[in-house]
C-alpha positions in Angstrom: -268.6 49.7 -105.2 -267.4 49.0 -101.9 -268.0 46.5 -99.5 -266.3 46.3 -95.6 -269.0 44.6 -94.2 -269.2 46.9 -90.9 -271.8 46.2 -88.6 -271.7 48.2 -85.2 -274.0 46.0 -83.4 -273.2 42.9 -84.9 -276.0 40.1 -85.0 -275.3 36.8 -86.7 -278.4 36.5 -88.6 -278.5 39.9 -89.6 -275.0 39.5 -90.7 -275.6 36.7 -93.0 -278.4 39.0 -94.5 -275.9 41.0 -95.5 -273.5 39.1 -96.3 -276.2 37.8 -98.6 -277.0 41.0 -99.8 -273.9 41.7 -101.2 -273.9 39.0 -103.4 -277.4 40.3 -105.0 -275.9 43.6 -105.1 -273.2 42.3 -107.2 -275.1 40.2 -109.7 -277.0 43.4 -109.9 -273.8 45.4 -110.7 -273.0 43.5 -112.9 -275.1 43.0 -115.0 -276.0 47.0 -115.7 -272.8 48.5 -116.3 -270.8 48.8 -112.7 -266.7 48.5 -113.3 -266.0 46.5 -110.1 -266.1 45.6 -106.4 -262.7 47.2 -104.2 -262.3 45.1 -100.8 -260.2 45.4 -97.8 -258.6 43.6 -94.6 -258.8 44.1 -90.9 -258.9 42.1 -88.3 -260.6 41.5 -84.6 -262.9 45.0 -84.9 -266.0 44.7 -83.0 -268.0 45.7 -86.0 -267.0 43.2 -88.3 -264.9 45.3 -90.7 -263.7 43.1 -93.4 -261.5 40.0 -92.2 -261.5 37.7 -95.4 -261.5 39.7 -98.5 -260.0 36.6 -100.7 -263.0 34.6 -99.8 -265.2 37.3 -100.4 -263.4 38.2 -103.8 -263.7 34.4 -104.9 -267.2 34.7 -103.8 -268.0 37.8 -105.9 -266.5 36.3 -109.0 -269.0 33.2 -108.8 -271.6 36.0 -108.8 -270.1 38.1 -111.5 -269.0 38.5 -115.3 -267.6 41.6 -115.6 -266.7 42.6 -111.8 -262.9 43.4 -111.3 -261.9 43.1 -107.8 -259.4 45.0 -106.2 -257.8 44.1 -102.8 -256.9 47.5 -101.0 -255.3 46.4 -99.2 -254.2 43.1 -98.8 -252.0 42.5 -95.6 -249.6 40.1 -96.7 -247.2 39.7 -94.3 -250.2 38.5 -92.0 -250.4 35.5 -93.8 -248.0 32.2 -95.0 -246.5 34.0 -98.6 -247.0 30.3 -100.1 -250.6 29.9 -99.0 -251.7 33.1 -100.4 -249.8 32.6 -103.7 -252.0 29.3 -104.1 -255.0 31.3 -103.0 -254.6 34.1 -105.9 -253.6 32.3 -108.4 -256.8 30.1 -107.9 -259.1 33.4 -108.2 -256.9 34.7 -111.3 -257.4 31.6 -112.9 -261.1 31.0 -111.8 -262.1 35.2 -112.9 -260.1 35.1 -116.0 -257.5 37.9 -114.2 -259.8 40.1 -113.0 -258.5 39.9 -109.8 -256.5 43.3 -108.6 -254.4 42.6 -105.2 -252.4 45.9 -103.4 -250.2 44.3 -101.0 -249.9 46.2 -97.9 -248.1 46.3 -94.7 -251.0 47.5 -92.5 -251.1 49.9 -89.3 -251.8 48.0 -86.5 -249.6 46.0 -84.0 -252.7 44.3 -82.7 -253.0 42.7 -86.1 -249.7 41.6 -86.2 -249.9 40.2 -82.5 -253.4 38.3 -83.3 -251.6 36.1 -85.7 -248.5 35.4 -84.0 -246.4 37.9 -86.1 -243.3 40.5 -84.9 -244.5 43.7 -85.6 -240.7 44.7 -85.4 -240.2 42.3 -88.7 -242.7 43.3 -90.9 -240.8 44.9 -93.1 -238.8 41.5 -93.6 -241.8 39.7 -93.5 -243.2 41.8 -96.8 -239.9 41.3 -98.5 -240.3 37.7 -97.8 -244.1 37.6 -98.9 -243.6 39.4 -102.2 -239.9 37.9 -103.5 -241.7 34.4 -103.0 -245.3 35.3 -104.3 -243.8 36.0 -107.2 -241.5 33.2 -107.4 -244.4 31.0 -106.8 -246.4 32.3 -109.7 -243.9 31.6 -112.2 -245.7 27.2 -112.0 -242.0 26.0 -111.5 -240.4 24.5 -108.2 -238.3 26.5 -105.6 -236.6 26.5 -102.1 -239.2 27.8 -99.4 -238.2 27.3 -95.7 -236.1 24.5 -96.5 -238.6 22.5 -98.6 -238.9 22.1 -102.2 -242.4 23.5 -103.2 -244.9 24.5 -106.0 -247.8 26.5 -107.3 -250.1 24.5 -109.5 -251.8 25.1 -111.3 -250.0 28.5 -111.7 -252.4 32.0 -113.1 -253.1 32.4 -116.0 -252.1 36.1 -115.9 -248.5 36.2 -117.2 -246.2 36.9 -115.7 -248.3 36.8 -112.6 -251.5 38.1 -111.2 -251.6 41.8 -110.6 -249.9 43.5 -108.2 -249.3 46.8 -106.4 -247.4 47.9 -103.4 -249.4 50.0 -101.7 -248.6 52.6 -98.9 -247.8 56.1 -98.4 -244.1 56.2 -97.1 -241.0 56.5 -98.9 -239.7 53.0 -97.6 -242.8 51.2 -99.0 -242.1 53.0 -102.4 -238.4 52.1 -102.1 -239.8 48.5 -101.6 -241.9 49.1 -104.8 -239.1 50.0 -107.4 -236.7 47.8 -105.5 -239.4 44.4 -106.9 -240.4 46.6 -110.1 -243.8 46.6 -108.9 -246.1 49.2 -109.6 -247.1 51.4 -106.4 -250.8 52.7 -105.2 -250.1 55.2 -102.7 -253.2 55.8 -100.3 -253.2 59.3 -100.4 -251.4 62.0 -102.2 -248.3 62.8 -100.8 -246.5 65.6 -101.8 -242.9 64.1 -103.6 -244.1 61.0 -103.2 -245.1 59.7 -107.1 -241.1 61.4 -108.0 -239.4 59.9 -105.4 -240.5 56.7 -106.5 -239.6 57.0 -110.2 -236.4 58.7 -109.1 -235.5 54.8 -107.0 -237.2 53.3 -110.3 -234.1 54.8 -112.4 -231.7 54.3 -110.4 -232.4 50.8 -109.8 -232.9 50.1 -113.9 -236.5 48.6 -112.5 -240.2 50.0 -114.7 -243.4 50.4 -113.0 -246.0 53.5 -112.4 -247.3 55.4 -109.9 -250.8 55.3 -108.4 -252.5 57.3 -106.2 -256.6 58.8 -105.3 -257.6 61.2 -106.7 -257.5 64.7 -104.1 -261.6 64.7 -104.9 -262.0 61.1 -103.4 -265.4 60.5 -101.7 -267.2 57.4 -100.5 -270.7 58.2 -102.3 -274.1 57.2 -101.6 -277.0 58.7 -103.8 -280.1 59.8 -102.8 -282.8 61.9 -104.4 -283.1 64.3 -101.3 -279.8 64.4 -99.8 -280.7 66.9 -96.7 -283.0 63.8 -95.3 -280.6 61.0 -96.1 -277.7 62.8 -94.3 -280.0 63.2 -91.5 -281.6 59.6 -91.2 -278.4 58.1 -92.3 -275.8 60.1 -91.4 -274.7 58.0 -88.4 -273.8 55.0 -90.4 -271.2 56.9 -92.2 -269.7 59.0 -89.1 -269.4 55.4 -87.2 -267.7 54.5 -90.0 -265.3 57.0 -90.4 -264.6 57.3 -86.1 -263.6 53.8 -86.1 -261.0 54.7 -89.1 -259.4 57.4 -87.7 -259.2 56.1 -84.7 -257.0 53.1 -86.0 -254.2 55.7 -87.7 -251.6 57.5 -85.8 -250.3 60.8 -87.4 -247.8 59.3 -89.6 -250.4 57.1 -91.6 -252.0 59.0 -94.7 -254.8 58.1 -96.2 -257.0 59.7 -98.8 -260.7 59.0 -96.6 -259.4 60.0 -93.7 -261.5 62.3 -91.6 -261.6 64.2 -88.3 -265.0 64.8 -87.7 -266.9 64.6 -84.5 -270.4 65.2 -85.5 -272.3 64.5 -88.6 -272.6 68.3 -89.8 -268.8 68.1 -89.5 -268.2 64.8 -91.3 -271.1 66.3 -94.4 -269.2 69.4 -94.6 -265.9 67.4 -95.2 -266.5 66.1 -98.3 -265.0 62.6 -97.2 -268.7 60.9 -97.5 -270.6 62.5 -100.3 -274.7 62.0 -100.6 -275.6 63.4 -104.0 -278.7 63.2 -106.2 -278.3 61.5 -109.3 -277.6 64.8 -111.4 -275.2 65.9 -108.7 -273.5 62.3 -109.7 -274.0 62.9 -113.2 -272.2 66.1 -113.5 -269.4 64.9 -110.4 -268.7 62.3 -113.3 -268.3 64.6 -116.1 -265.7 66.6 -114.4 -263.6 63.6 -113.3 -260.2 62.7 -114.5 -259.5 60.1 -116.5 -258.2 57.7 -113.5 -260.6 58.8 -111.1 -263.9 56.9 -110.1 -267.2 57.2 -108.7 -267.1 54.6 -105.9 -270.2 54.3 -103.7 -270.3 52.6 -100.4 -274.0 50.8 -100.3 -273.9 49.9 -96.7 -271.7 51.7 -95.5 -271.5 51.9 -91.2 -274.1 49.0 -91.0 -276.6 51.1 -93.3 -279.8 49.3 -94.4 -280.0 46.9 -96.5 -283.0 48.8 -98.3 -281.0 51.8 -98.4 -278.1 50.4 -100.1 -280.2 49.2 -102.9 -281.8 52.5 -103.2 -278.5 54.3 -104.3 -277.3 51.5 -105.8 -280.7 51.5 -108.2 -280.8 54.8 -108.4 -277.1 54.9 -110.4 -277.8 52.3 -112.2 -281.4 53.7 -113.5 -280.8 57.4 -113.5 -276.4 57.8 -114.0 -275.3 55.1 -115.9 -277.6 55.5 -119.0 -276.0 59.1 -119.3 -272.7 57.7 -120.0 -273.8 55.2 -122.1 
C-alpha cells in the first residue's frame, strides 16, 4: 500500500481522521497477508502531501508485525546526516530491519530553500549525508563538523540499515556505485541499469540495479470499475496534476502522467481501478519483482472507499495466492 496523505481541501479534524485511518488500515494489512507500506517526502504542498514519513514509518511499525516500509524517497540532504542516522537506526532496531530507506536528492528548489539549504550544493550535501550515515551506523566514534560524535545504540541490521540511491540520472547512479550502494531508479531509463554496472566495475564496488516495472500502476479495486472512475475519478487526477506539475522535463518517473481530464488519466494506465479478478489475473502475469501496490486514499479519497478496495483484496485476491 501506499500512503501520501493528500488532502486538497485540507481540514484539521478531517486530517487526523485519516491520519487515523491509516493506522487501522495497517493493522488490517497486516494481519491478512499485505507485504508492506511504501512512503514518501515533500514539503509545504497545500494538500498535505507527505512531510514526515520517518515518523509515520515508526508509527506504522507500532501498528504492525509483518509490514516492511520503504522510504521512496527519502530527501536526505534536507535534513542534519547525524540526526537522521540516529532516527533510522532507532526504527531498524525498534522493527527488527524492516525498515527500507531510498535516499534521494529531490526536485524542488523550494524544498531546498524552505530549510535553509543551497540548492546549488546538493549534490555535496548527499555526498555528505550518505559517507556519514554510513559512518554513523557502524556504533563507533567519528569526526563530524569538528566534533567527536556517535550513534548509539547503533541497528541491528549489519552492516547498516538498508539503503538505496535512488534517481534516474546518470550522476545519481555514478553516486551509487561510487558508495557501493545499491540503486532504485524511478523509472526505466533506457542505458540506465548498464551504465551503472559498467561505473560498478570500474570502481571494484558490488551492488544491483532497481527499477519499476514498465506496467507500474497505482491500483484501487472496485467491483464496478465504470462507476468508481466516475464517482472517484477526481481524487486520483488531483493527485496526479499536482505531480506533474512539480517535474520539469528532465525528471523521470515511472507514475508520471499528462492527463488533463479523467477519461484521459483512465485511458493512461497510470491509476488502474480493477475488479478483483481483473487483480487476480494482473497478478498472475507479473514478474517476479513487480507488485500490486494500491493507493487507498489516494487524492483525499474517502475514507469508506479506501477500506472498500482495501477489503475487497484482502477477501477476494489474496486467498487466490494463498
Amino acid at each position: 500500500m501506499r500512503f501520501n496523505m493528500v488532502m486538497p481541501e485540507p481540514d484539521r479534524a478531517e486530517n487526523g481522521r485519516r491520519h487515523r485511518a491509516m493506522l487501522d488500515m495497517v493493522r488490517y494489512a497486516d494481519a491478512n497477508g499485505f507485504s508492506g507500506v511504501t512512503l514518501e517526502e515533500h514539503h509545504g504542498a497545500f494538500n498535505g502531501w507527505s512531510s514526515s514519513p520517518l515518523i509515520l514509518a515508526g508509527l506504522i511499525f507500532g501498528a504492525s508485525t509483518n509490514l516492511q516500509v520503504t522510504l521512496s524517497a527519502l530527501l536526505v540532504p534536507l535534513h542534519d546526516p547525524f540526526r537522521i542516522a540516529e532516527d533510522i537506526a532507532a526504527l531498524d532496531l525498534a522493527s527488527g530491519g524492516r525498515l527500507v530507506v531510498i535516499a534521494g536528492i529531490g526536485y524542488r528548489p523550494e524544498e531546498y530553500a524552505a530549510h535553509g539549504k543551497d540548492w546549488a550544493a546538493r549534490g555535496a550535501l548527499m555526498d555528505e549525508a550518505i559517507a556519514v550515515m554510513r559512518q554513523a551506523w557502524t556504533g563507533e566514534p567519528f569526526e563530524y563538523r569538528g566534533a567527536t560524535v556517535q550513534v548509539t545504540p547503533a541497528p541491528q541490521s549489519a552492516p547498516h540499515p538498508i539503503l538505496m540511491l535512488g534517481g534516474t540520472s546518470k550522476i545519481a547512479a555514478r553516486r551509487a556505485a561510487r558508495f557501493g550502494l545499491p540503486f532504485f531508479a524511478a523509472a526505466q531509463v533506457p542505458g540506465l541499469a548498464e551504465y551503472y554496472n559498467e561505473q560498478c566495475t570500474a570502481l571494484g564496488t558490488g551492488g544491483f540495479f532497481m527499477a519499476p516495472s514498465a506496467s507500474t500502476a497505482m491500483v484501487h479495486v472496485a467491483e464496478d470499475p465504470d462507476k468508481a472512475w466516475a464517482e472517484l475519478g477526481h481524487h486520483f487526477l488531483h493527485e496526479a496534476q499536482v505531480y506533474a506539475g512539480w517535474q520539469t522535463p528532465d525528471i523521470h518517473s515511472a507514475v508520471h502522467s499528462n492527463a488533463t481530464t479523467v477519461a484521459e488519466l483512465r485511458a493512461e494506465g497510470t491509476y488502474q481501478i480493477l475488479t478483483p479478478d481483473q487483480c487476480v489475473q494482473r497478478c498472475k502475469t507479473m514478474g517476479p519483482f513487480d507488485a500490486l501496490t494500491l493507493h487507498p486514499m489516494c487524492g483525499g479519497m474517502p475514507i469508506d472507499e479506501a477500506w472498500s478496495s482495501i477489503r475487497l483484496v484482502a477477501e477476494a485476491v489474496l486467498p487466490e495466492f494463498a
